[in-house]
N, C-alpha and C positions, 0 to 999 in steps of 0.2 A: 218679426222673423226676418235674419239678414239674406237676401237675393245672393246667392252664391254661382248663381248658373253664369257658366263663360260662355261667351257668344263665338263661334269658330269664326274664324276669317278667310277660310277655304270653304268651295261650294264641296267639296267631295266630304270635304270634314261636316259642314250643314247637314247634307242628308245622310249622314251615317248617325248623328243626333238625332236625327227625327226617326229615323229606325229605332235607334234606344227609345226614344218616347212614345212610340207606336206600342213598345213591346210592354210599358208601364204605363198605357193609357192615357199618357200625359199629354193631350190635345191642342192645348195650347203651345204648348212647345214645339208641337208638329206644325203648328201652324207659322209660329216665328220663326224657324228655322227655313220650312221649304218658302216661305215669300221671301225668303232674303235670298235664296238658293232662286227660285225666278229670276229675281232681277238680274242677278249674277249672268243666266244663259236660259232663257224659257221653253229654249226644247227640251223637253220632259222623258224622261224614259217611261214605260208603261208603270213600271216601280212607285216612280218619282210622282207620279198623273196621278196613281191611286192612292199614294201617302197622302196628299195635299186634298184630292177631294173627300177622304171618307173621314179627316178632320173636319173641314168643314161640314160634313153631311153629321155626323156626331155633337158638333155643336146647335146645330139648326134644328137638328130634329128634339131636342128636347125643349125647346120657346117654340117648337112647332104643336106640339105634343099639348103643351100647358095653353098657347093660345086657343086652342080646340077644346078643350076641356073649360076654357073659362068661359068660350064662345055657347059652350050645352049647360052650361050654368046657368049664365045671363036670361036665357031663353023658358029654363023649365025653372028657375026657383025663384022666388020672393022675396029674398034676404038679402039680395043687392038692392034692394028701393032703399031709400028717406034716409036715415040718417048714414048708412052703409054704403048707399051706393058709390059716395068721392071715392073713397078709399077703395072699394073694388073698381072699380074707374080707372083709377091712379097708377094699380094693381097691372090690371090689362093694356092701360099705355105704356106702359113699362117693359110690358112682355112684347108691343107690337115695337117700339124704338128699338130693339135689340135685336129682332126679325132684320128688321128694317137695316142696321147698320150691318148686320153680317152678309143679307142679300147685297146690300152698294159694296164692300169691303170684295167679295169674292168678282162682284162682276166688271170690277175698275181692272181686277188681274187680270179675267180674260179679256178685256177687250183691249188694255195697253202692252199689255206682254204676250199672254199667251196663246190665243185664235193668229196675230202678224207673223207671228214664228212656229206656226202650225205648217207641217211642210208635205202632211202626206193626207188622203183621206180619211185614215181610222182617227188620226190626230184632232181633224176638222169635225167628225162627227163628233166626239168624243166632246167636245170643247164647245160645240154651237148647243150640243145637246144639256147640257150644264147650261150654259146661258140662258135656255129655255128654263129650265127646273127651276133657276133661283129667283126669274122673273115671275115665275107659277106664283112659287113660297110669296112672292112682294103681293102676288093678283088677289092670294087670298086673305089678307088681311085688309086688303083695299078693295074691296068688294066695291066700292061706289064707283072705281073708276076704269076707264078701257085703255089706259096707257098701259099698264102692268101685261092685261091680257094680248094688247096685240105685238109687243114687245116680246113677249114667250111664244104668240106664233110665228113671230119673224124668224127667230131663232130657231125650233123647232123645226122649221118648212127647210131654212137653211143646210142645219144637219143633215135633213132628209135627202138632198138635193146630193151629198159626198155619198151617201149608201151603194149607189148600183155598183161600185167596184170590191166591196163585201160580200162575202159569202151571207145568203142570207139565213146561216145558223151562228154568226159571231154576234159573240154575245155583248158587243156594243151598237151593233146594230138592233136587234131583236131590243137593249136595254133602251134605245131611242124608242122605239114601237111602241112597248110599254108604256112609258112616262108621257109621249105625245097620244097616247088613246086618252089616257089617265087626264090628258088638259083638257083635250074636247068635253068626255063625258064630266068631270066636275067642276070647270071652269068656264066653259064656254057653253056646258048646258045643251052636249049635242050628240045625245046617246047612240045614235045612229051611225056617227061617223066614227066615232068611238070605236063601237064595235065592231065597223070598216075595217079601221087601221089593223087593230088588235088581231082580226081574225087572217087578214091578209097574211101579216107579218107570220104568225102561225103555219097558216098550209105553206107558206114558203117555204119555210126552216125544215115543214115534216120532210118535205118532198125533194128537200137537198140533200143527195146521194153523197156528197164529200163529209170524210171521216174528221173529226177536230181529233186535238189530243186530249188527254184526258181530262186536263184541267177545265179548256174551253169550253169540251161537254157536259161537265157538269155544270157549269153557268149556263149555259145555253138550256140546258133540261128546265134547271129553275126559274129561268125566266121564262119558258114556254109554258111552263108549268102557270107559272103567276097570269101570264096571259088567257090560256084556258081558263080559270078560274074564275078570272073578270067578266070575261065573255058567257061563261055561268049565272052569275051573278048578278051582270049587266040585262041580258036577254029576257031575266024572270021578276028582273025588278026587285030586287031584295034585298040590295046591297046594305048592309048595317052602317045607320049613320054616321060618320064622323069617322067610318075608317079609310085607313090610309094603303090601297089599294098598291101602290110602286116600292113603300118603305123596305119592304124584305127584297127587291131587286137592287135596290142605291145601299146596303150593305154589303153587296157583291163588292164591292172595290177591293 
């Protein structure tokens, strides 16, 4: 089949392409367009920030999805041994080199274009906060090693660091809270602080008297929500294996 897609030469013409492609699902496209749209000028409109990451969050999540699923295979069935296992092997490297290259591919963006041209604090959180998640995504496929994880807490602590100028019911802050509970308790294997952050983040947000508009509020509810529910979850020990506790917050984009 012949490639017919014209590539724009204007950044405004780029992201109005990646709108049509957003609206046909077409992820990849969202993706070629808004990295060429970066380079071009990498301050981002809120627009532009959430076209680019909920592509990448779209691709990632399903070799995130399949890694996990081949990860509860591995472990409870018999039929990857002896003659099967190269091939289920082969199978699983295949899914973790594609992790792999989408985590380096997003995090060369923000650290060469997009965090130096970050110019305001929801921008920085926004952006150190991402840096964290994708180093999460690398931590968990690399289970053997502590580069990944303390890379995702640098990040993470960073973002946290631009917070105190946010209302603490905006829902990229509150979305850092999440995702950094979400590293401690299953990456760093520290239920306690875990449920620190998460609850913290929580009575802040109840107990902030300022009105958001509509749209904010209901992001902020759901990720208060998801918050609560961890902290449910987390406190009685029960959490269902292999789930993915942040995924319905990083749809919010």
């Amino acid at each position: 089949m012949t490639n017919v897609f014209k590539v724009p030469e204007k950044r405004e013409e780029l992201v109005y392409t990646a709108k049509i492609a957003e609206q046909c699902e077409r992820h990849d496209e969202i993706l070629f367009c808004m990295k060429r749209a970066v380079k071009m000028n990498p301050r981002l409109s809120s627009e532009e920030r959430n076209l680019l990451s909920a592509a990448y969050k779209y691709i990632i999540s399903a070799r995130r999805a399949c890694w996990r699923s081949m990860s509860s295979m591995a472990h409870k069935e018999d039929s990857h041994k002896g003659k099967t296992a190269s091939l289920f092997n082969g199978f699983q490297h295949q899914v973790e080199k594609e992790l792999a290259e989408i985590c380096s591919d997003i995090l060369e963006l923000l650290d060469k274009y997009l965090i130096p041209a970050a110019d305001n604090d929801e921008s920085k959180v926004y952006y150190y906060k991402l840096k964290g998640d994708y180093h999460r995504y690398f931590a968990e496929v690399e289970s053997g090693s502590d580069t990944q994880k303390n890379l995702a807490l640098e990040a993470y602590k960073k973002a946290s660091e631009f917070t105190t100028s946010l209302k603490p019911t905006s829902p990229i802050r509150l979305g850092l809270a999440l995702n950094f509970s979400v590293f401690y308790y299953e990456i760093l294997r520290s239920p306690d602080k875990g449920c620190q952050l998460a609850r913290q983040a929580f009575e802040e947000a109840l107990s902030d008297p300022e009105v958001l508009d509509e749209e904010q509020h209901k992001e902020s509810a759901l990720i208060m929500q998801l918050l609560r529910d961890n902290l449910a979850l987390w406190t009685e020990d029960s959490r269902p294996e292999g789930q993915d506790d942040e995924t319905a917050m990083e749809e919010l984009e």
